[in-house]
MARTORRO-626438 format. One record per residue: residue in three letters; x, y, z of N, C-alpha, C in turn. Coordinates in steps of 0.1 Angstrom, whole numbers. Each point is the difference from the previous one (the first is absolute). Layout:
<nodes>
(Ala (X Y Z) (X Y Z) (X Y Z))
...
</nodes>
This chain:
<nodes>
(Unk (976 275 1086) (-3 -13 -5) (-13 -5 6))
(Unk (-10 -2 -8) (-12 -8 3) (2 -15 6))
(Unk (-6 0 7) (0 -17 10) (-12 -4 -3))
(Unk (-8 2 -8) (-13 -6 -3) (3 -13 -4))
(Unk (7 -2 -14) (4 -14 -4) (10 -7 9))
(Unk (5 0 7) (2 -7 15) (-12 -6 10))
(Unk (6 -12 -3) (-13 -10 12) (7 -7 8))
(Unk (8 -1 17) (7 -4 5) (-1 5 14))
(Unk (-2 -12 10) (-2 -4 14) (13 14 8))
(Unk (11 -1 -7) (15 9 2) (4 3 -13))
(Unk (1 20 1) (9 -2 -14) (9 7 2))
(Unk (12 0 -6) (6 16 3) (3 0 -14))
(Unk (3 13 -3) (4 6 -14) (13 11 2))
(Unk (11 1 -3) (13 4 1) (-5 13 -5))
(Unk (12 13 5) (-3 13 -9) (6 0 -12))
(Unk (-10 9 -8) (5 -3 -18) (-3 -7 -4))
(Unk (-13 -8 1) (2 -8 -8) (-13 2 -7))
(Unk (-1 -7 -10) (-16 2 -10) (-3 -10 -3))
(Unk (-11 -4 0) (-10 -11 -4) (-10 6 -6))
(Unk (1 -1 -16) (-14 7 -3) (-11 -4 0))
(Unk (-12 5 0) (-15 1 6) (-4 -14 -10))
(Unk (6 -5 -10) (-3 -9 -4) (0 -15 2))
(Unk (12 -1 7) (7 -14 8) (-8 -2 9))
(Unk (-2 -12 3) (-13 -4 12) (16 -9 9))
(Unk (-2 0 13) (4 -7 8) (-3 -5 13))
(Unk (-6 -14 -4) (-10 -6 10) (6 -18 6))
(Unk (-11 -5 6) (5 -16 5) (-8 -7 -11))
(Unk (3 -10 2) (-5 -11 -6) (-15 -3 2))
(Unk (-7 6 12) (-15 -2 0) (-4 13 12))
(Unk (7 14 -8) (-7 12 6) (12 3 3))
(Unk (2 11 13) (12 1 3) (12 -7 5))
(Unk (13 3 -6) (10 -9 0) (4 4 19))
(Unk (13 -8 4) (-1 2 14) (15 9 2))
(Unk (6 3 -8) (9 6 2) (2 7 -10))
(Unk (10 12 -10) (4 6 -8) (10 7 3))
(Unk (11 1 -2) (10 9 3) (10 5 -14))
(Unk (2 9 0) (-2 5 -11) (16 14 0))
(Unk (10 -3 -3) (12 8 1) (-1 20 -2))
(Unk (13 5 2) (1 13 -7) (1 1 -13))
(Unk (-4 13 -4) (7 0 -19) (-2 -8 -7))
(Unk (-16 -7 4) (-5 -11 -10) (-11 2 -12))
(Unk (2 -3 -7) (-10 0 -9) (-9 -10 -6))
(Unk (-15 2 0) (-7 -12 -5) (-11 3 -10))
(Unk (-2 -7 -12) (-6 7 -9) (-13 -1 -1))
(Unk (-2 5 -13) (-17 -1 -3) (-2 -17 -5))
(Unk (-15 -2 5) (-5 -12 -3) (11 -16 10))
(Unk (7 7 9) (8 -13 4) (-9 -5 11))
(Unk (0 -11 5) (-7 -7 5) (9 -8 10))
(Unk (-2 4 13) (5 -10 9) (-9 -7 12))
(Unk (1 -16 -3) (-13 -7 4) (8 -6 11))
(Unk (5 5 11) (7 -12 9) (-4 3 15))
(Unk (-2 -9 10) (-2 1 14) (11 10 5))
(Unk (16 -4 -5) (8 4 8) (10 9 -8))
(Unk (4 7 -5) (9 10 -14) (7 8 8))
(Unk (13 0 -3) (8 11 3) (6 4 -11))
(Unk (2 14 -2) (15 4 -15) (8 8 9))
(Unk (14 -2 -3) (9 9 6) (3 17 -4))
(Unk (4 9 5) (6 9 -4) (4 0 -14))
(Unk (-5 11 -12) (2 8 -11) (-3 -13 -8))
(Unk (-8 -4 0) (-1 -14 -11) (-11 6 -8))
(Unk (-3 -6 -10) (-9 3 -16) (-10 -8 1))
(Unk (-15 -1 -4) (-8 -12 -5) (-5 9 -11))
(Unk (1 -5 -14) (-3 6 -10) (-18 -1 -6))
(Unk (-5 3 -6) (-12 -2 3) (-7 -9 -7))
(Unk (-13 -5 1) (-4 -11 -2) (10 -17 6))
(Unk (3 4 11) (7 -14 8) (-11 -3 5))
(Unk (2 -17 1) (-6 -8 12) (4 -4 9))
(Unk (5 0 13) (3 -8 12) (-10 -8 9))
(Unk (-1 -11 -2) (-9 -6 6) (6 -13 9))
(Unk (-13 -6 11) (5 -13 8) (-8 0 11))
(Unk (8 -16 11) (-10 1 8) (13 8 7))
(Unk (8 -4 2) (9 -2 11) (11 11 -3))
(Unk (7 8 8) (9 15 -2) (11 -2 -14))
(Unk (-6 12 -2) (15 8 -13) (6 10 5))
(Unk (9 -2 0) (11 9 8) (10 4 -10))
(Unk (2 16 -4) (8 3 -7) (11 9 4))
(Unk (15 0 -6) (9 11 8) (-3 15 -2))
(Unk (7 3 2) (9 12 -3) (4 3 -20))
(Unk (-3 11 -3) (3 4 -15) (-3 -12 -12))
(Unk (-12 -6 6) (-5 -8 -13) (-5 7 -11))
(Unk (2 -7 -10) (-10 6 -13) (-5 -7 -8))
(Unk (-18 -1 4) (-5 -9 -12) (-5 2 -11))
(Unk (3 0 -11) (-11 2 -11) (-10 -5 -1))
(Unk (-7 11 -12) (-15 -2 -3) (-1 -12 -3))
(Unk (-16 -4 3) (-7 -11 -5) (7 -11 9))
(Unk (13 2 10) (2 -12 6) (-8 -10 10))
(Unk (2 -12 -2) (-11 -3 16) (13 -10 10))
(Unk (-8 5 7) (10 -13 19) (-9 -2 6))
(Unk (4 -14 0) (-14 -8 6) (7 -7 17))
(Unk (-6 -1 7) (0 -3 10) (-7 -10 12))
(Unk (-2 -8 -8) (-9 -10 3) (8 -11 7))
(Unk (11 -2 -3) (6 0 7) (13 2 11))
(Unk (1 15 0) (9 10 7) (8 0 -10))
(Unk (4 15 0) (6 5 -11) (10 14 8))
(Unk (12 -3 1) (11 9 3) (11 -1 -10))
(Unk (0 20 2) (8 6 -12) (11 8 10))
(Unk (11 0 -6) (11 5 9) (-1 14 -2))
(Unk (14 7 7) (-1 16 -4) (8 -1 -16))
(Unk (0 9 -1) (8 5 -17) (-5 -3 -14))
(Unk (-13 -7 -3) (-6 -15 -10) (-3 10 -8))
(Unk (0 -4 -11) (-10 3 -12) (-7 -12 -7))
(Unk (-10 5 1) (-9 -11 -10) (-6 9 -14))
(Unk (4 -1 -8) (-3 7 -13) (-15 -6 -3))
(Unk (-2 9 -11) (-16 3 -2) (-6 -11 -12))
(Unk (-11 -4 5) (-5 -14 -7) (6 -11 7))
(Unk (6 0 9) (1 -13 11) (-8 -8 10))
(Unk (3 -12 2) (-11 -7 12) (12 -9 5))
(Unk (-4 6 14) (1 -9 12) (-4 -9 3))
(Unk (-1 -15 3) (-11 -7 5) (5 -8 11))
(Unk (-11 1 7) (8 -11 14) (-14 -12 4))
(Unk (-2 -2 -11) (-13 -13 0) (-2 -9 -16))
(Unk (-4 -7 -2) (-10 -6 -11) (-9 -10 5))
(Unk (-10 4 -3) (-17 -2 -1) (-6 1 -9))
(Unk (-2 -9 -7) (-18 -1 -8) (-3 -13 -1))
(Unk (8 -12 -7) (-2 -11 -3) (-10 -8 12))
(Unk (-6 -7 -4) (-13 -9 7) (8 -10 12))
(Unk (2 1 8) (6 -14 8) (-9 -6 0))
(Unk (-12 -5 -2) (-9 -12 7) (2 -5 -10))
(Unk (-1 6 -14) (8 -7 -14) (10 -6 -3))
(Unk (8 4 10) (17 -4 2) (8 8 -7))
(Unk (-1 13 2) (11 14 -6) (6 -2 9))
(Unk (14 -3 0) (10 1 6) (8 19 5))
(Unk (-1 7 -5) (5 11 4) (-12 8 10))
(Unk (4 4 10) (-5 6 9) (13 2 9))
(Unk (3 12 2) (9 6 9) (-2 10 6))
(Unk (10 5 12) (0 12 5) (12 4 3))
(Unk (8 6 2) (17 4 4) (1 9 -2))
(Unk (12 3 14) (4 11 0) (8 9 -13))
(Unk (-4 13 -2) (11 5 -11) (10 6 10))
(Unk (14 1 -6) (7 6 8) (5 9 -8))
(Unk (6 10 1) (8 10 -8) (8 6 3))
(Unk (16 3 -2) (8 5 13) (-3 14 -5))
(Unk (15 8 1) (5 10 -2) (7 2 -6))
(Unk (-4 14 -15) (7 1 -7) (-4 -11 -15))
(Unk (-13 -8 2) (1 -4 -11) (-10 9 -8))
(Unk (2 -7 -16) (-4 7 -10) (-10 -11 -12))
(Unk (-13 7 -2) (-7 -14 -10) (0 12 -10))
(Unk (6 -1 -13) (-2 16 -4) (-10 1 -8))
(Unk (-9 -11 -6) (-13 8 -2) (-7 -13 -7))
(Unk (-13 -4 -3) (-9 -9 -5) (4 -20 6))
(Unk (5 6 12) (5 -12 5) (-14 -5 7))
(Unk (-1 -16 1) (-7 -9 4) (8 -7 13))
(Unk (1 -2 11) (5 -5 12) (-11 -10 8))
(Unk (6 -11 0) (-12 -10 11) (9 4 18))
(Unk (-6 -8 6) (3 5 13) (21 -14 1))
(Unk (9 14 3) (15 0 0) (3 7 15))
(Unk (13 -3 3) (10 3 4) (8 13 -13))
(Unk (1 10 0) (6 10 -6) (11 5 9))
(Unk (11 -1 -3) (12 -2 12) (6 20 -4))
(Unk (5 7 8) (4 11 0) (11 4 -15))
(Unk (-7 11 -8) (7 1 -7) (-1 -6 -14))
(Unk (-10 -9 -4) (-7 -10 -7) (-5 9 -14))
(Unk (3 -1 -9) (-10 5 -11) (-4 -10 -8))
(Unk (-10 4 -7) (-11 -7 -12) (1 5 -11))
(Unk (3 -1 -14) (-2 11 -7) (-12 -3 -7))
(Unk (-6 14 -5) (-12 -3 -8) (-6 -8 -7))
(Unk (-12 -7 6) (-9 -8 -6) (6 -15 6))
(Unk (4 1 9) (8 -13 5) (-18 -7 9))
(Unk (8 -11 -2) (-12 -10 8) (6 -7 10))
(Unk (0 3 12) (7 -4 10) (-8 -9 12))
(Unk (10 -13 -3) (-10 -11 10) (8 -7 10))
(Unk (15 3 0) (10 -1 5) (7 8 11))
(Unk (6 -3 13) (4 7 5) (13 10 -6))
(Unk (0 13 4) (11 4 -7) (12 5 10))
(Unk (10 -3 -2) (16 2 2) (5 15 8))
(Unk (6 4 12) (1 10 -2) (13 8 -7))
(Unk (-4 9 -7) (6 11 -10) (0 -7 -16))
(Unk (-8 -10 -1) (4 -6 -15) (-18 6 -8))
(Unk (8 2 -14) (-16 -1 -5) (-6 -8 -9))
(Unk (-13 -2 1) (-7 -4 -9) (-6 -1 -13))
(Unk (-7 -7 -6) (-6 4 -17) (-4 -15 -3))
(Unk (-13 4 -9) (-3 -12 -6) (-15 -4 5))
(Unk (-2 -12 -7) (-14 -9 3) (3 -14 3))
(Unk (0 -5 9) (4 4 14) (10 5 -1))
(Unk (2 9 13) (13 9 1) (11 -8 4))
(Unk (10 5 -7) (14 -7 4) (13 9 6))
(Unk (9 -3 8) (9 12 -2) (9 -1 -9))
(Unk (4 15 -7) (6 0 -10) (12 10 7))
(Unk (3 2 11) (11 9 7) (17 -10 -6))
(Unk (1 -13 -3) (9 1 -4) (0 2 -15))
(Unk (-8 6 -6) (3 4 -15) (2 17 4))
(Unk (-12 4 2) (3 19 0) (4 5 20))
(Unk (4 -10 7) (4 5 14) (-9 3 5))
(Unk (2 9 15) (-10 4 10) (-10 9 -1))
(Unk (-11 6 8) (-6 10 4) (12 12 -3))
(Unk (4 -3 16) (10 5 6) (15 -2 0))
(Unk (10 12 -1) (12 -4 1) (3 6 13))
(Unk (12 -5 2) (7 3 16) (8 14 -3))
(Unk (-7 10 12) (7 13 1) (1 -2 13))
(Unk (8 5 4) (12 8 12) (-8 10 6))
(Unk (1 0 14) (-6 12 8) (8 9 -9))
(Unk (11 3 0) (8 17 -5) (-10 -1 -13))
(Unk (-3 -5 -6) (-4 3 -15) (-16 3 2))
(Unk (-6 -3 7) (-11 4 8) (-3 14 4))
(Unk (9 -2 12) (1 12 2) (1 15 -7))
(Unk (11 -2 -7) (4 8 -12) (-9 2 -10))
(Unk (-3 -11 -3) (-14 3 -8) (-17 7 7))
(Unk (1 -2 11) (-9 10 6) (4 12 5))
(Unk (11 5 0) (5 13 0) (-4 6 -12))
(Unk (3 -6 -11) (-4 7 -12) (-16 1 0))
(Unk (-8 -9 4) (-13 2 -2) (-2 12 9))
(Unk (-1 -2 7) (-1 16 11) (5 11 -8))
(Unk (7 0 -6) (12 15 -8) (-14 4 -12))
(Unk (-5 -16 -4) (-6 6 -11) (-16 4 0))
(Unk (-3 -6 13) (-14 4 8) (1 12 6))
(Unk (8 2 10) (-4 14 6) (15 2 9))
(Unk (13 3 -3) (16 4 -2) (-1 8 17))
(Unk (-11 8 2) (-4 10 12) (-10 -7 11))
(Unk (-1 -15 -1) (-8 -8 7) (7 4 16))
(Unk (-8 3 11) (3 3 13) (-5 -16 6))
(Unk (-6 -6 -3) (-9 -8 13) (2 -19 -5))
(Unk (9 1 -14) (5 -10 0) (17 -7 4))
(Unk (2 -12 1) (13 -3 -1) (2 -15 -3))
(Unk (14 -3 -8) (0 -11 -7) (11 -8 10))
(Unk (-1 -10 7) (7 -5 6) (3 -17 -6))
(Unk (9 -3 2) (7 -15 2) (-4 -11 6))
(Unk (-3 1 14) (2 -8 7) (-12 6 11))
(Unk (-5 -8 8) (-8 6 10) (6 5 15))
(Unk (7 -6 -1) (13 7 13) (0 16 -7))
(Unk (-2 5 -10) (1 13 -3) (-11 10 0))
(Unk (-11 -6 6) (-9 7 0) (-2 3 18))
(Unk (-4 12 -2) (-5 6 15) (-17 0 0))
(Unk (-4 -12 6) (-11 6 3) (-6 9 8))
(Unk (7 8 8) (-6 12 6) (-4 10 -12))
(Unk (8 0 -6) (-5 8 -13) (-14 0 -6))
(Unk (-7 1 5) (-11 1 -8) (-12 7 -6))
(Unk (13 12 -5) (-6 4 -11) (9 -9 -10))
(Unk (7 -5 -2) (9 -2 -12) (-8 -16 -3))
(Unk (-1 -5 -16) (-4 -11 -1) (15 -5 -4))
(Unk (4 -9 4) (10 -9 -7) (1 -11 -8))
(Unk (5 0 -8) (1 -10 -7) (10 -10 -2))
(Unk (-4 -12 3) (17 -10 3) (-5 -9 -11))
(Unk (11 2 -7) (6 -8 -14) (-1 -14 0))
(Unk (8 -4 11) (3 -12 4) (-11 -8 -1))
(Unk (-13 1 8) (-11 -8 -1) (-11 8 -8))
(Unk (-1 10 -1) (-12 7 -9) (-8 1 8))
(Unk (3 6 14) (-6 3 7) (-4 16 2))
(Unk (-11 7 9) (7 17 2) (-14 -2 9))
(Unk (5 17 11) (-6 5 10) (-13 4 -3))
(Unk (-11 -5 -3) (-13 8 0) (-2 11 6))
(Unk (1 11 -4) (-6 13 7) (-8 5 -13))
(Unk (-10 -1 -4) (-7 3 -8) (-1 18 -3))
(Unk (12 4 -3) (5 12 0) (-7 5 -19))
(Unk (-2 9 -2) (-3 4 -15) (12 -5 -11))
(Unk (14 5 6) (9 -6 -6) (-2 -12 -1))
(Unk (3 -5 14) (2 -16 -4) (-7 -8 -10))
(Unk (-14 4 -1) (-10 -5 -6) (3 -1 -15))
(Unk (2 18 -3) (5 3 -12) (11 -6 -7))
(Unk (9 -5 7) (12 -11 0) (-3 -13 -3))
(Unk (-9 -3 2) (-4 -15 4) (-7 -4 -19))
(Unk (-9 14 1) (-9 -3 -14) (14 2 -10))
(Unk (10 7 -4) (12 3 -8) (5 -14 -2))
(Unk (2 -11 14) (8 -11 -2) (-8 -10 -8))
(Unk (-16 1 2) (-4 -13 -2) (-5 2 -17))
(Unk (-1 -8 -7) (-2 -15 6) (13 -7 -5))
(Unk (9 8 -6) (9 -8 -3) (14 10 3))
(Unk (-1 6 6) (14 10 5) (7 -12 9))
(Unk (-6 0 10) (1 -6 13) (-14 -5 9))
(Unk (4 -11 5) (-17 1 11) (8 -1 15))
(Unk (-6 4 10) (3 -1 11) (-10 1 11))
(Unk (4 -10 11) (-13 -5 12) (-5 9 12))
(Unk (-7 2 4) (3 6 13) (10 -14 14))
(Unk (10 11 6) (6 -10 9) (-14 -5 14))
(Unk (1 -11 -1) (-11 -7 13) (11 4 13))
</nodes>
């Protein structure tokens, strides 16, 4: 990986990952002061990240032609995926949880600026965006700066100016929730059903897997073990040992198998 298009006081770049020679990532006026930058990440051609302070987590996507821009840090999780042409703005701090998708043709905004105030334009803002975990804008969505509570979706083309609910979703101009017409994101599964259902994922990935294991509960995990990654159902947690397998497991689940965190 070329570090040319990298401009940053501290950077680190995770193994695996690619940023192509196209993407520029710099500060706001030369080099930015921080960058950090996950495993198993990907960033594309033409994306552009203009921020002092930017982190993305482990195996996350920026599709190409994105903007990220601001004064003040963007901080992204773990297995994000943004689509093309998206922008996140940051002008006024802008945090994205682990697990998010923001589909392609979307904007983030965490400001509005233009109108004249000496004229008496009333709109001038700045705010925090917040965004938990596990939500979803699935594509050509418009967002002013929200509260996005865990679990949250938008459906397509939604214009969202409202805080949203956690696990209900959205739709509309302005967006409304419509979860008591078509229900949740998410329905409620059972660790066993979990479980079981990642046993089968393994059977159908690699049946002769040596260096993984699917566990329940974290009382079941040995960390002395470490060659073995684990994986606990319960919170969508597992062992980082950045093993070939594990890795290879990891790309099989996402983006919609399963996602899972490294345990802190």
């Amino acid at each position: 990986m070329n570090r040319k298009n990298i401009s940053a006081d501290e950077i680190y770049i995770g193994t695996n990952t690619i940023i192509e020679p196209s993407a520029v990532i710099r500060g706001i006026n030369g080099n930015a002061l921080r960058v950090v930058i996950g495993d198993n990440c990907y960033i594309g051609t033409n994306v552009q990240i203009i921020c002092d302070d930017f982190s993305l987590g482990d195996y996350s996507k920026i599709q190409h032609d994105t903007n990220i821009h601001g004064y003040l840090p963007c901080h992204i999780g773990h297995n994000a995926w943004i689509g093309q042409f998206s922008i996140i703005d940051s002008i006024g701090g802008t945090t994205i949880g682990n697990n998010c998708g923001i589909g392609a043709h979307s904007q983030i905004w965490s400001h509005i600026k233009y109108g004249d105030t000496l004229e008496g334009c009333r709109f001038l803002s700045e705010k925090p965006m917040q965004i938990g975990n596990d939500v979803w804008f699935v594509g050509h969505c418009i967002v002013s700066p929200i509260l996005a509570a865990d679990k949250s979706m938008a459906m397509v083309g939604s214009v969202v100016t409202k805080d949203m609910n956690y696990n209900e979703i959205y739709a509309g101009s302005p967006a409304k929730s419509i979860s008591d017409k078509i229900g949740f994101q998410f329905k409620e599964v059972s660790v066993s059903e979990k479980f079981q259902k990642m046993r089968t994922y393994l059977q159908q990935w690699n049946p002769s897997a040596r260096s993984i294991e699917i566990v329940s509960d974290v009382s079941e995990i040995d960390f002395s073990k470490t060659d073995i990654s684990f994986f606990n159902v319960s919170d969508r947690t597992y062992t980082k040992r950045s093993s070939e397998e594990e890795i290879a497991f990891m790309k099989f689940l996402l983006p919609a198998k399963a996602k899972f965190t490294p345990i802190i």
